[in-house]
C-alpha positions as CSV (number, residue, x, y, z in Angstrom):
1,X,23.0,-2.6,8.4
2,X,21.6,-4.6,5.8
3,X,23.0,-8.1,4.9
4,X,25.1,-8.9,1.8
5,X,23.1,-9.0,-1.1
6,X,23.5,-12.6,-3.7
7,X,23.3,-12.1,-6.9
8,X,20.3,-13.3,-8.5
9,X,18.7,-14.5,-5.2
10,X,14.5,-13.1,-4.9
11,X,14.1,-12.6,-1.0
12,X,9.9,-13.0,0.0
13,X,9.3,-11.0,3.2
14,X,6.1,-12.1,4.8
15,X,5.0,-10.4,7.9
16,X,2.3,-13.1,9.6
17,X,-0.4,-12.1,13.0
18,X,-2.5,-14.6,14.0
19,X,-2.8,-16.5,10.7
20,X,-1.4,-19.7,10.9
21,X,-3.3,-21.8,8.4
22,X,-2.8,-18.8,5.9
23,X,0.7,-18.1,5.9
24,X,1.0,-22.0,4.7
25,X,-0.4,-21.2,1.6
26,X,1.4,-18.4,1.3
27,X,4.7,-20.0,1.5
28,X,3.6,-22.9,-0.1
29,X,3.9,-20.6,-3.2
30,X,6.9,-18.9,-2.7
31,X,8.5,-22.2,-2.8
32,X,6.2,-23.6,-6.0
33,X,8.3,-20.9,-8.3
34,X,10.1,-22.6,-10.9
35,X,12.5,-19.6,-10.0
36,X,15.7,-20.2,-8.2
37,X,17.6,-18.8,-6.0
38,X,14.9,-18.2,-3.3
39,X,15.1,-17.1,0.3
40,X,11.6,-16.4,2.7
41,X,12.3,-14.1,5.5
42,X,8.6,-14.7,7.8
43,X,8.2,-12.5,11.0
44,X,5.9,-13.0,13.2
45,X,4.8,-9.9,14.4
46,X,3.7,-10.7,17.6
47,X,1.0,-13.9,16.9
48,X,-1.2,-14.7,20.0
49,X,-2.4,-18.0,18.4
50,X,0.0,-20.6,16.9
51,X,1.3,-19.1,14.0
52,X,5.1,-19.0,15.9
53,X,5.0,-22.7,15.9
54,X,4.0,-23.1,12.5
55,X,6.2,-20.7,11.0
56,X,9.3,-22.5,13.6
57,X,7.9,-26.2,11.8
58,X,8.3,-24.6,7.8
59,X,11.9,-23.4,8.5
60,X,12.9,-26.5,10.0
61,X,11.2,-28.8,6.7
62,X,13.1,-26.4,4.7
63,X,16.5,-24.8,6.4
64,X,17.6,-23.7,3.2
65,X,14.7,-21.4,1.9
66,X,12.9,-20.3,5.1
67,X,14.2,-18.0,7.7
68,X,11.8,-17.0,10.7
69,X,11.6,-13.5,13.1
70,X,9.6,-13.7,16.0
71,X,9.0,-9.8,17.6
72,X,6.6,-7.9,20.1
73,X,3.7,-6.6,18.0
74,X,4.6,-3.3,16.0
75,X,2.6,-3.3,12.7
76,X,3.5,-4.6,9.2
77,X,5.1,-2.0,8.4
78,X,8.0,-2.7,11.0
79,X,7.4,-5.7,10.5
80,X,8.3,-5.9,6.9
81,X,11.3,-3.8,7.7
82,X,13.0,-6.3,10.1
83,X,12.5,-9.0,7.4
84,X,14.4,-6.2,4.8
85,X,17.1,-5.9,7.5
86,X,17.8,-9.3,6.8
87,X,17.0,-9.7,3.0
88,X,19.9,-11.1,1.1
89,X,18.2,-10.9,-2.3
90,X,19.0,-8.8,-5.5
91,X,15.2,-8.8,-5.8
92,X,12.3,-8.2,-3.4
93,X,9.1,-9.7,-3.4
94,X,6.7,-8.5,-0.4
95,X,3.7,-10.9,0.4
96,X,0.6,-10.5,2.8
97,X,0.6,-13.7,4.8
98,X,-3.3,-14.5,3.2
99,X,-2.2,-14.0,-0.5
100,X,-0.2,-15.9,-2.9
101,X,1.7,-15.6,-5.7
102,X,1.9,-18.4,-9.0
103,X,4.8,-20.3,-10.1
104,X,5.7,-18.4,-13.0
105,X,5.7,-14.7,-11.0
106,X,9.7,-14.5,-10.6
107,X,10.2,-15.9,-13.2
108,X,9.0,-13.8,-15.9
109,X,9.3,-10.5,-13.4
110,X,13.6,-11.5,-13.2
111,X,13.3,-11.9,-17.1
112,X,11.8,-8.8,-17.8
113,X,14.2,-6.3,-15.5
114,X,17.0,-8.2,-16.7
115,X,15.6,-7.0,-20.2
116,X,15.0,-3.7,-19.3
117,X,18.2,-2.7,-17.3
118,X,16.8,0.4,-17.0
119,X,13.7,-0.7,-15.1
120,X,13.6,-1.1,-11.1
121,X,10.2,-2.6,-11.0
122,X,8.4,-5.8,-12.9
123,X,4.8,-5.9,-12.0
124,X,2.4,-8.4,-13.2
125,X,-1.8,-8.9,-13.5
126,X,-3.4,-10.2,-9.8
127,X,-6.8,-11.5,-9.2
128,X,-8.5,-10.7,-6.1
129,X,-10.8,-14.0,-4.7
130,X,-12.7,-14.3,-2.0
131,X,-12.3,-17.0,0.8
132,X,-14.2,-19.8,-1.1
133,X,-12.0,-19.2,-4.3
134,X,-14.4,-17.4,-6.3
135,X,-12.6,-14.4,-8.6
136,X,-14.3,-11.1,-7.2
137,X,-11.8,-8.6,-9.7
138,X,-10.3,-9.3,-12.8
139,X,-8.2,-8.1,-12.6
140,X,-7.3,-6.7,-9.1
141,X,-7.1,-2.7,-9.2
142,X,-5.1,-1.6,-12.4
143,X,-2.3,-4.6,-12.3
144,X,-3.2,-5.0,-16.3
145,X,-2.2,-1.8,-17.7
146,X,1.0,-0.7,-18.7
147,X,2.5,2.2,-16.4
148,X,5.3,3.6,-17.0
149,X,5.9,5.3,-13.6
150,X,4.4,5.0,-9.7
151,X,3.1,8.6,-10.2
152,X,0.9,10.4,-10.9
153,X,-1.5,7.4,-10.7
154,X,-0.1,7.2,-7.1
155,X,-2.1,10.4,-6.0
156,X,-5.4,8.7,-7.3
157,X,-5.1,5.0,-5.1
158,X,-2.7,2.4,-4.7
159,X,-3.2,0.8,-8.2
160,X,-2.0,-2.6,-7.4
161,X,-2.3,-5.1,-4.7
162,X,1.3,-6.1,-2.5
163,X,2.4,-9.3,-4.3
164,X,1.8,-8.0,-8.0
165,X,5.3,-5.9,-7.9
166,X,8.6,-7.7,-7.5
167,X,11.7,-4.7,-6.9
168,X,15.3,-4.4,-7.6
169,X,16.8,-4.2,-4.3
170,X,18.7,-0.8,-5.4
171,X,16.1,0.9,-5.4
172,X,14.0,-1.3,-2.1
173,X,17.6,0.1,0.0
174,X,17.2,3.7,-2.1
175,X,13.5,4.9,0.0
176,X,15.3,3.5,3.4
177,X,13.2,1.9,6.1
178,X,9.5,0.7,6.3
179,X,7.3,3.6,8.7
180,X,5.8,2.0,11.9
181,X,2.4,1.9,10.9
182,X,-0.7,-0.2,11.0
183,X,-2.1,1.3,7.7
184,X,-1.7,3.1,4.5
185,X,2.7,2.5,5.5
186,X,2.4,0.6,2.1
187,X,1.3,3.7,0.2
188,X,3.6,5.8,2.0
189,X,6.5,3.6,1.3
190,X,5.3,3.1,-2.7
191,X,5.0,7.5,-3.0
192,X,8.3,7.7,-1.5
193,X,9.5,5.0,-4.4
194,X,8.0,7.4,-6.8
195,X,9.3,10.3,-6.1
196,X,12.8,9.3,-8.0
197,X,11.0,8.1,-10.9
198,X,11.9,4.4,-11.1
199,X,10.4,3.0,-14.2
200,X,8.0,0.2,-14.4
201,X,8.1,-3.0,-16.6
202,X,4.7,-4.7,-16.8
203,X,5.3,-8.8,-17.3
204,X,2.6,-9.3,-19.2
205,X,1.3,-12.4,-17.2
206,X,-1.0,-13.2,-14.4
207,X,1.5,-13.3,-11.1
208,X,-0.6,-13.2,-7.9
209,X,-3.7,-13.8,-6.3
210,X,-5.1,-11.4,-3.2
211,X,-7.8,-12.6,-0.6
212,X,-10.3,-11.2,0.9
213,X,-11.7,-13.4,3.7
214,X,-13.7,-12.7,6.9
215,X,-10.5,-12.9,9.2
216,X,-8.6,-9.9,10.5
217,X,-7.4,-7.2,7.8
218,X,-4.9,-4.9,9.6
219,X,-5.9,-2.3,6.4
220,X,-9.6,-2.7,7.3
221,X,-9.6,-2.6,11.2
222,X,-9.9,0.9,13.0
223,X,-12.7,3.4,13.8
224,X,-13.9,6.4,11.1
225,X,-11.7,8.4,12.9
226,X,-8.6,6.5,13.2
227,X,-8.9,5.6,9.4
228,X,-9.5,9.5,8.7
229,X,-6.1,10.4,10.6
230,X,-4.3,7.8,8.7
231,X,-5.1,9.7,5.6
232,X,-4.2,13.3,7.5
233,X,-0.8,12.0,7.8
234,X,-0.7,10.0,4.1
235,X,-2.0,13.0,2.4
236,X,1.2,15.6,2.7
237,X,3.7,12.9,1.8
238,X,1.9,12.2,-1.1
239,X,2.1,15.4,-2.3
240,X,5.4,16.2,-1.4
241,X,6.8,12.7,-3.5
242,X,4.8,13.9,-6.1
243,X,6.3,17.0,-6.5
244,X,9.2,15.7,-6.5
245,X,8.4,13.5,-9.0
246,X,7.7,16.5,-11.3
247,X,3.8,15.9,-11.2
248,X,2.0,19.0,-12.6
249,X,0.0,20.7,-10.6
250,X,-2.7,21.0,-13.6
251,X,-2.4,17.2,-13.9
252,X,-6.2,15.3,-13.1
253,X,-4.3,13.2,-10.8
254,X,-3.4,16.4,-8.9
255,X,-7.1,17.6,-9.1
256,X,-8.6,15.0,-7.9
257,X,-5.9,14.4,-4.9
258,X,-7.3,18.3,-4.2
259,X,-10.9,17.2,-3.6
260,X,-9.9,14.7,-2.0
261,X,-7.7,16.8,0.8
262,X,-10.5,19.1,0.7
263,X,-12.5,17.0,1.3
264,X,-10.5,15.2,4.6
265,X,-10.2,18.6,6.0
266,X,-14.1,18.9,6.7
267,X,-14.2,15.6,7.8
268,X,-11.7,16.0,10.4
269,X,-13.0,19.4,11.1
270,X,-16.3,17.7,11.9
271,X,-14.1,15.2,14.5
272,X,-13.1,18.1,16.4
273,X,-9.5,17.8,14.6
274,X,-9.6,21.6,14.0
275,X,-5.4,22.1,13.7
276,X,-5.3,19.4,11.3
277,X,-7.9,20.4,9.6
278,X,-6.6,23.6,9.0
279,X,-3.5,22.1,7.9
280,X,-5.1,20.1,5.1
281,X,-6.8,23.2,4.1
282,X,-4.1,24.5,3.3
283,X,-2.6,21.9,1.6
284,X,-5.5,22.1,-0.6
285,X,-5.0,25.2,-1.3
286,X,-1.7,25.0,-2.4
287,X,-3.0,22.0,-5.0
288,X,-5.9,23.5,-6.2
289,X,-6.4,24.8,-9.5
290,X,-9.7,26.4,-8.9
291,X,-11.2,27.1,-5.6
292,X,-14.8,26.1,-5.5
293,X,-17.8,28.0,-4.0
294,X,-17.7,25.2,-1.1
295,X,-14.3,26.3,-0.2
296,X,-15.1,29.8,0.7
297,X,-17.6,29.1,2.5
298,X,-16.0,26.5,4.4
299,X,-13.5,28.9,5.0
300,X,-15.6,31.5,6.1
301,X,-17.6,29.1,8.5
302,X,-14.1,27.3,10.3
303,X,-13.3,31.1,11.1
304,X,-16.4,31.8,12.7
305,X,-17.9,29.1,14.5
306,X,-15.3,26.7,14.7
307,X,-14.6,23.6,12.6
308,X,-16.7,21.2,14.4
309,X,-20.0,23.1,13.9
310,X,-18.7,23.7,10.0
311,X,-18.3,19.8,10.2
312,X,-22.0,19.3,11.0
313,X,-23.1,21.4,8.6
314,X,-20.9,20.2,6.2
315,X,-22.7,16.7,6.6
316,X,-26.1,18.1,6.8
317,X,-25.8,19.9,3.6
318,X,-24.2,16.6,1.6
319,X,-27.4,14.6,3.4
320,X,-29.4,17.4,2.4
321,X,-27.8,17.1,-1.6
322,X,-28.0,13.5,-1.4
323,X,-31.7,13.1,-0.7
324,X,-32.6,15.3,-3.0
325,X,-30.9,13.2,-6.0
326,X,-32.2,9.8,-5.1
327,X,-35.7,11.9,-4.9
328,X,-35.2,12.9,-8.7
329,X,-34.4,9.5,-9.5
C-alpha cells in the first residue's frame, strides 16, 4: 500500500550503490530548492562501501526532509520502487544518486502543472557534464524541445535524462510498480507512462544537470550480450505501449523502431538466441511497412542453416559493406 499522499509535498526518490561522496551532492540539491514542502526518500540498494553510513548521518542533520531505506541488492529499478512505496508527495521527482538538480527545478515544474491542470508531467532543459564539470551536451538529449506527449518519440530513445521530468503522483501510482531490473527499467516504466497519453508541460528553464564520471554506471555495465537481451525484452513493450498510445504504424518513429527490431533479431541470432530471435522477427514484421531485400534473405537463411550461421554472415556482409565505404572515401 502506498502512504498518504500531502498535498503540495515533491517526494525525491534516490536509489544510491556504492557512491557515498556522490549521493551528497545529490541531496545537497534537493534541499537547495527554494521549493517547499520537500521529502527525500534514499535507499541504499545494497552499498558495500560506506554509503549506509553516510546516508544514516544526512537523515539524522535533517529528520524532517530525509528518510533512509537500507535493502539487499536488487537493481534501481526495485530500488526506486521501495522509495515510491513510501513517497508521500503529490509530486515525484526521481534522481540518480551522481546527478543533481538546481534550485529553481520544482519550482517552476509545480508552477507550470498547476497551470496546466490538464498536464501530468513538467519537464525542463538538463546539461550533461563530465566529472571535472565541463558541459559535454547542451543540452542533454532533447530536454529543450517542446513535446507534447511520451510517444512516439519514445520508440526512437529515451529523450531525456532521469531528473529533467518532475510527475504528478496520479499518474506515478497509474503505471503501478518499478520492474526489477538493472537496465533499460526506466524506459520500460516511461513507455508504460505513455501508453495513456499523459501530456507534457515543458518549463522553459534549465532544471538538472547529469554526470558522466569514470565510476560505476549500472546503465553502462554488462557484456554485448546481456545488453542485447535487455533490448529483446524492452523491445515488445515498447510496441505494445505504443499502440496503445494510438502510434501509427506509418509513423517514422515506428519505422525506425522496425530496423531497429530487425536489426536485434540478427544480432541475437548471431548469439545463438535463435527463439528470441525468431520472436523479434516477427515483431518486425508486424511493424514493418516495407520488407527489405535483407529481410528475405535473412529469412530464408535462419530457416536453413540456423540463426547462428545467418548471424555470422550477417556480420561478415555489414564488415564486408563497411570496408568498402571508408575505401570510397
Amino acid at each position: 500500500m502506498n502512504a498518504t499522499i500531502i498535498p503540495n509535498l515533491v517526494s525525491t526518490i534516490i536509489p544510491v550503490y556504492n557512491r557515498p561522496k556522490m549521493v551528497v551532492r545529490a541531496v545537497e540539491s534537493v534541499l537547495a530548492q527554494r521549493y517547499r514542502p520537500i521529502e527525500i526518500i534514499l535507499v541504499n540498494d545494497g552499498s558495500t562501501d560506506d554509503t549506509a553510513s553516510v546516508l544514516n548521518q544526512l537523515a539524522e542533520r535533517y529528520p524532517k526532509e530525509i528518510r533512509v531505506i537500507h535493502q539487499e541488492n536488487k537493481g534501481p529499478g526495485l530500488a526506486r520502487e521501495a522509495g515510491r512505496q513510501l513517497a508521500q508527495g503529490e509530486f515525484i521527482q526521481y534522481l540518480d544518486s551522481d546527478d543533481w538538480l538546481l534550485p529553481n527545478k520544482f519550482e517552476d515544474q509545480v508552477n507550470a502543472l498547476r497551470e496546466h491542470p490538464d498536464c501530468d508531467i513538467a519537464y525542463g532543459i538538463s546539461r550533461v557534464v563530465d566529472q571535472n564539470g565541463t558541459v559535454l551536451h547542451i543540452p542533454g538529449k532533447l530536454t529543450d524541445r517542446k513535446i507534447a506527449y511520451l510517444f512516439p518519440t519514445l520508440l526512437v530513445y529515451r529523450w531525456w535524462e532521469t531528473a529533467s521530468p518532475l510527475f504528478s503522483r496520479s499518474i506515478v501510482d497509474r503505471v503501478g510498480p518499478w520492474e526489477g531490473r538493472y537496465r533499460l527499467e526506466d524506459w520500460e516504466m516511461e513507455a508504460r507512462m505513455g501508453q495513456y497519453k499523459p501530456k507534457l508541460i515543458h518549463c522553459g528553464t534549465l532544471v538538472s544537470y547529469r554526470s558522466f564520471h569514470s565510476g560505476n554506471h549500472v546503465s553502462l555495465e554488462g557484456s554485448v550480450h546481456d545488453r542485447i537481451l535487455d533490448e529483446y525484452w524492452l523491445l515488445p513493450r515498447l510496441y505494445r505501449y505504443a499502440m496503445r498510445a494510438g502510434v501509427s504504424r506509418s509513423s517514422p518513429e515506428m519505422q525506425h523502431f522496425s530496423r531497429w527490431v530487425f536489426m536485434r533479431s540478427r544480432h541475437l541470432g548471431q548469439l545463438g538466441e535463435s527463439e528470441k530471435a525468431w520472436e523479434l522477427l516477427q515483431l518486425y514484421e508486424k511493424t514493418s511497412l516495407r520488407k527489405t531485400t535483407d529481410y528475405y534473405l535473412v529469412k530464408l537463411a535462419a530457416k536453413t542453416i540456423g540463426w547462428r550461421a545467418t548471424g555470422q554472415l550477417c556480420r561478415l556482409v555489414e564488415r564486408y559493406k563497411s570496408g568498402n565505404s571508408l575505401d570510397k572515401k
